[in-house]
C-alpha positions in Angstrom: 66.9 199.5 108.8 69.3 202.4 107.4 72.2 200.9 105.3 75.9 202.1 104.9 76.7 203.4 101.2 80.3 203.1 99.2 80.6 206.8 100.1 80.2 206.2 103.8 82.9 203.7 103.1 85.3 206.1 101.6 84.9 208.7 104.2 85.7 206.8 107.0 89.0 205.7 105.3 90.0 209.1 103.7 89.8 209.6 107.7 91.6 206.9 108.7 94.5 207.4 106.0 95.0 210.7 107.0 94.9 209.7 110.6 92.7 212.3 111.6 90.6 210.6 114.7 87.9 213.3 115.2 87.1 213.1 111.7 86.8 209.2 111.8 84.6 209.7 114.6 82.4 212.6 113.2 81.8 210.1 110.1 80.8 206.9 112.6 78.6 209.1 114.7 77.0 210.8 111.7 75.4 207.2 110.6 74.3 206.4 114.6 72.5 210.0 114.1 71.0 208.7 110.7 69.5 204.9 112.2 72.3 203.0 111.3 72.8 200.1 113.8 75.6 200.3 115.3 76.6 196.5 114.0 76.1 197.3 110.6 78.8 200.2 111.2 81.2 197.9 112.8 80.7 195.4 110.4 80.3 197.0 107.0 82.1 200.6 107.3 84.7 200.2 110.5 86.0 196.1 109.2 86.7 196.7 105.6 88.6 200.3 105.8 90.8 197.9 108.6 91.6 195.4 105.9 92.3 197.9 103.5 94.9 199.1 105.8 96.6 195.7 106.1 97.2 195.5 102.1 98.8 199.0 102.3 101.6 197.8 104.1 101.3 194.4 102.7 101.6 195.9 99.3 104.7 198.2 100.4 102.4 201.3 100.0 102.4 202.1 103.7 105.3 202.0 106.5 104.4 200.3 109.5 104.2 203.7 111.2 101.7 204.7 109.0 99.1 201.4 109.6 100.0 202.0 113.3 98.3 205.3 112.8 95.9 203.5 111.1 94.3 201.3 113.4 94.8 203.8 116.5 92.2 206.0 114.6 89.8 202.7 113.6 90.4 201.7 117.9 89.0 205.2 118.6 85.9 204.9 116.2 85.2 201.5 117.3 85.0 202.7 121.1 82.6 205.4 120.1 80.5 203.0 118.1 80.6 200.6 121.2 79.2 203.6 123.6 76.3 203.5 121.4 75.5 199.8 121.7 73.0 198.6 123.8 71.3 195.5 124.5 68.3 193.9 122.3 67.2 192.4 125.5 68.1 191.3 129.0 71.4 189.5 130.0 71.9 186.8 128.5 74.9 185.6 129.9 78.9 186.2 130.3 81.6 186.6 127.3 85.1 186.4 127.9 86.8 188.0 124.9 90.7 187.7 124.3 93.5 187.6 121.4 95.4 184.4 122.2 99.2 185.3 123.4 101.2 186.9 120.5 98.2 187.8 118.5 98.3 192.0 118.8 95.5 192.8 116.3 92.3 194.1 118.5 90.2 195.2 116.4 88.7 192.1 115.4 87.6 191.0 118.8 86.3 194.4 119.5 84.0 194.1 116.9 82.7 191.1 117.7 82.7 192.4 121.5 80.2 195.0 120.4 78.0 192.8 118.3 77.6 190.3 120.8 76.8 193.4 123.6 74.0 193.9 121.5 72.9 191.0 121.8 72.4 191.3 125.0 75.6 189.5 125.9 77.7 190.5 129.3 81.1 191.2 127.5 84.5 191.1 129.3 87.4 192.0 126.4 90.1 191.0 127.7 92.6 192.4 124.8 95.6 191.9 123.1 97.6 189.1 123.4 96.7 187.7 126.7 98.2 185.1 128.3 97.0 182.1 128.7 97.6 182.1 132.7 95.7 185.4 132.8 92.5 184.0 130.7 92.8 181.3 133.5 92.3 183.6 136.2 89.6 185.1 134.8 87.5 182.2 133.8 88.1 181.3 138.1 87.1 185.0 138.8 84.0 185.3 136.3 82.9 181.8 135.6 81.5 183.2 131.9 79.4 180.9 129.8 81.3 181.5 126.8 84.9 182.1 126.1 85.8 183.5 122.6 89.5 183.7 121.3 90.0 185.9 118.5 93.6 185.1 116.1 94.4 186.9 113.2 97.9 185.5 112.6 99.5 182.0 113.1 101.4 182.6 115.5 98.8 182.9 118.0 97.3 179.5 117.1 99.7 177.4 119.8 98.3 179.9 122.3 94.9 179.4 121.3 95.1 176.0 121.8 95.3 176.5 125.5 93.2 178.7 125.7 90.8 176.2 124.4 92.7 174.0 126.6 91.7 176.0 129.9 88.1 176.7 129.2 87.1 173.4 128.8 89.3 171.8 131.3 86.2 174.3 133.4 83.6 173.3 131.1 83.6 176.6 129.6 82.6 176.1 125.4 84.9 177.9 122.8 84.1 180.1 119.9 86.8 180.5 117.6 87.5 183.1 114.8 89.4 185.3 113.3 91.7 185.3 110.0 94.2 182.0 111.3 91.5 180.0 111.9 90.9 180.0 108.1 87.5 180.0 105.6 86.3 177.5 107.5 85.8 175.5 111.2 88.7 173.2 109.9 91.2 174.5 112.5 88.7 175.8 114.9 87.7 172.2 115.2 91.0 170.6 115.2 92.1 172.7 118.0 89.5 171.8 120.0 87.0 174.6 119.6 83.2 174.7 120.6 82.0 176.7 117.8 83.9 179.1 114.9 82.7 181.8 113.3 83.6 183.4 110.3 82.5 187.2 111.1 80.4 189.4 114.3 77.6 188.6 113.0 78.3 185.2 112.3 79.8 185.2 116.0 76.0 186.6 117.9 74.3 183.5 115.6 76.6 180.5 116.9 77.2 182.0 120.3 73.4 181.2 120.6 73.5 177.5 119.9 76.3 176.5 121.9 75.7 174.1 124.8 75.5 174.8 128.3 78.3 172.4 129.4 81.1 170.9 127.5 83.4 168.2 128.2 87.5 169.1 128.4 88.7 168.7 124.8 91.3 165.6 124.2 94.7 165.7 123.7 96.6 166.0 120.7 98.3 163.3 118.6 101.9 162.8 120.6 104.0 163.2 117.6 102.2 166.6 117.2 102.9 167.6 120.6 106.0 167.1 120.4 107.0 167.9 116.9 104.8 171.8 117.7 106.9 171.8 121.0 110.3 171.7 119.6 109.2 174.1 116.5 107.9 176.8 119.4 111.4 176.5 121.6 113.7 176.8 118.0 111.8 179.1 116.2 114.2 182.1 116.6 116.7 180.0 115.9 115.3 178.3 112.8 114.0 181.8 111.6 117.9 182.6 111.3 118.4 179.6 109.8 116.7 180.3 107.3 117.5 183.3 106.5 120.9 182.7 106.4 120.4 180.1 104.3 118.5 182.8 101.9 121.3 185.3 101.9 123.8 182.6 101.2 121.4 181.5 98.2 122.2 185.4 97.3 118.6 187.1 98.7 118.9 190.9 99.4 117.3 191.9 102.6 118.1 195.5 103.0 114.7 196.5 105.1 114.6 193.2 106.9 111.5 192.0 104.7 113.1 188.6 104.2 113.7 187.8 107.9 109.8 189.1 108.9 108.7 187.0 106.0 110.6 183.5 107.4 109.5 184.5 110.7 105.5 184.5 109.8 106.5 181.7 107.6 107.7 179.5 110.1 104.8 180.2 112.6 102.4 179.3 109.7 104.6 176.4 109.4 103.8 174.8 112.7 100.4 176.2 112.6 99.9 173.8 110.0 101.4 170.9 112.2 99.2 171.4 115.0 96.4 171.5 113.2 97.0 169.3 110.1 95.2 172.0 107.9 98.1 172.4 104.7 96.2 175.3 103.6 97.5 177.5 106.3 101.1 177.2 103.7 99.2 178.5 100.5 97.6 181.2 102.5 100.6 182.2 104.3 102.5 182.0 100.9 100.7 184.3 99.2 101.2 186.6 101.8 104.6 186.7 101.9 105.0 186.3 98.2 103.5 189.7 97.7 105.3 191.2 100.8 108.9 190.4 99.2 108.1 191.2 95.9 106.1 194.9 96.9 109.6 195.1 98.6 112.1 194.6 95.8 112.4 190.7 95.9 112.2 188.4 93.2 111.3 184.7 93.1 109.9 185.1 96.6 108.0 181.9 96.8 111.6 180.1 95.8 113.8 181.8 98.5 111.1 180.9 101.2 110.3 177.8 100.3 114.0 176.6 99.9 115.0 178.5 103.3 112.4 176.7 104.8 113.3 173.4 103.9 116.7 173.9 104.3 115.7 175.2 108.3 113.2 172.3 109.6 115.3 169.8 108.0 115.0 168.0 111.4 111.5 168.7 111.9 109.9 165.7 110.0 106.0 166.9 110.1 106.8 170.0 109.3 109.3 169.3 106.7 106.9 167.2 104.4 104.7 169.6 105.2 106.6 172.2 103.1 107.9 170.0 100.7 104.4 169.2 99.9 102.8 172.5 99.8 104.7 175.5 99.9 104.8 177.1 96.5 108.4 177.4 94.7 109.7 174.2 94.9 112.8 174.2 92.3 112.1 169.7 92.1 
């Protein structure tokens, strides 16, 4: 099978950076023309140039405008790749693909939408952020054998939840993936999935050995529940909290960094609650550490760690939670 090369690599982003779609898509087509399965350009050109786009603006080096751009140009290569995707065999069955409510990065799901189409796989991609309702409908309307939520971020952990929630209640087993779920099926598990998987191709191998049928997964712990519940209905409100805490403690914010950084912060926070998995914090951490400082702000994992506590000081899972393992305690 023809490979991709480091050059092939470089191309496509030099395309992508400039934002010059036709280009993007010349370079993608150009390795279909050559043999290159369409997977393998997904997988090994169109998913790395993506997360190079995230650490430009998560180094400062981009605007948001600019990854915007970005990913509209890596969208439009991806479509073209998935024209050119066809199945290894006949149907195997029905996917419903969707980002769980308030998770707006795509193009992981697409990927995996197209490696699992060639796989023979009936694929419905449901999108963005979709609601859990609307997933429900669905799952009436197309009775799939398989649902697959895709979650980048933490915020859309809750959500994915019931979507997990919804699709077993019907039977309906879960794959799980995507960067919130973590390394490993930890979370996925916890939260009730079928399956996880860490990539596409990861995704076409444990799609195949999940069972027919599956029982409705249980409920949570009560104090979870609960606890998760009350962090969902405050969390503007303890996002301000904390960062007027912050400012008080005398943190700059001119572009606003701080307050996006307390609000991802706080969603990894209860993340970490629902699914008991503390290594959502150290993760979510280093994110926002190097977000504040690329932006002009010094002792980052102090100011969020002490803005945090300060916050959720009502919150008693989530509070030991941070006091435990958020970097930058000053104790």
């Amino acid at each position: 099978m023809t490979m991709t090369s480091v050059g092939d690599i470089e191309r496509f982003d030099t395309a992508v950076a400039s934002a010059d779609t036709d280009g993007a898509i010349d370079v993608v087509e150009d390795l279909l023309r050559l043999g290159v399965d369409p997977v393998t350009v997904m997988v090994d050109v169109i998913a790395p140039v993506q997360a190079r786009v995230g650490r430009r603006w998560q180094d400062g080096t981009w605007s948001v405008a600019q990854e915007h751009a970005a990913t509209t140009v890596a969208v439009s290569a991806l479509e073209a790749v998935s024209r050119a995707t066809r199945p290894a065999g006949g149907a195997r069955g029905r996917v419903v693909i969707a980002c769980a409510e308030r998770e707006w990065h795509a193009v992981p799901a697409m990927i995996v939408a197209g490696a699992l189409r060639a796989e023979g796989w009936q694929i419905t991609l449901l999108g963005a952020s979709t609601p859990t309702a609307r997933l429900s409908r669905y799952l009436q309307d197309l009775g799939p054998d398989v649902t697959a939520v895709s979650c980048s971020v933490a915020a859309g952990l809750p959500n994915a939840r019931g979507f997990i929630e919804a699709s077993t209640t019907a039977g309906i087993p879960v794959l799980a993936g995507g960067a919130a779920f973590g390394p490993d099926d930890r979370r996925a598990r916890a939260l009730g999935a079928t399956a996880w998987a860490h990539d596409a191709r990861g995704a076409t191998e444990a799609i195949a050995g999940l069972p027919t049928v599956v029982e409705a997964v249980p409920a949570l712990p009560a104090e979870v529940t609960r606890e998760v519940a009350a962090l969902r209905t405050a969390h503007r409100d303890l996002v301000l909290d904390a960062a007027t805490h912050a400012a008080a403690a005398g943190a700059d914010d001119p572009d606003r960094s701080l307050r996006d950084a307390l609000d991802q912060a706080m969603h990894a926070v209860t993340g970490a609650v629902l699914t008991s998995d503390e290594r959502l914090l150290t993760e979510t951490s280093g994110w926002t550490s190097d977000v504040l400082r690329a932006r002009g702000h010094r002792d980052a994992d102090a100011i969020v760690h002490s803005a945090l506590a300060h916050a959720l000081r009502d919150y008693p899972l989530a509070a030991g939670l941070v006091r435990r393992h958020w970097p930058g305690a000053t104790s």
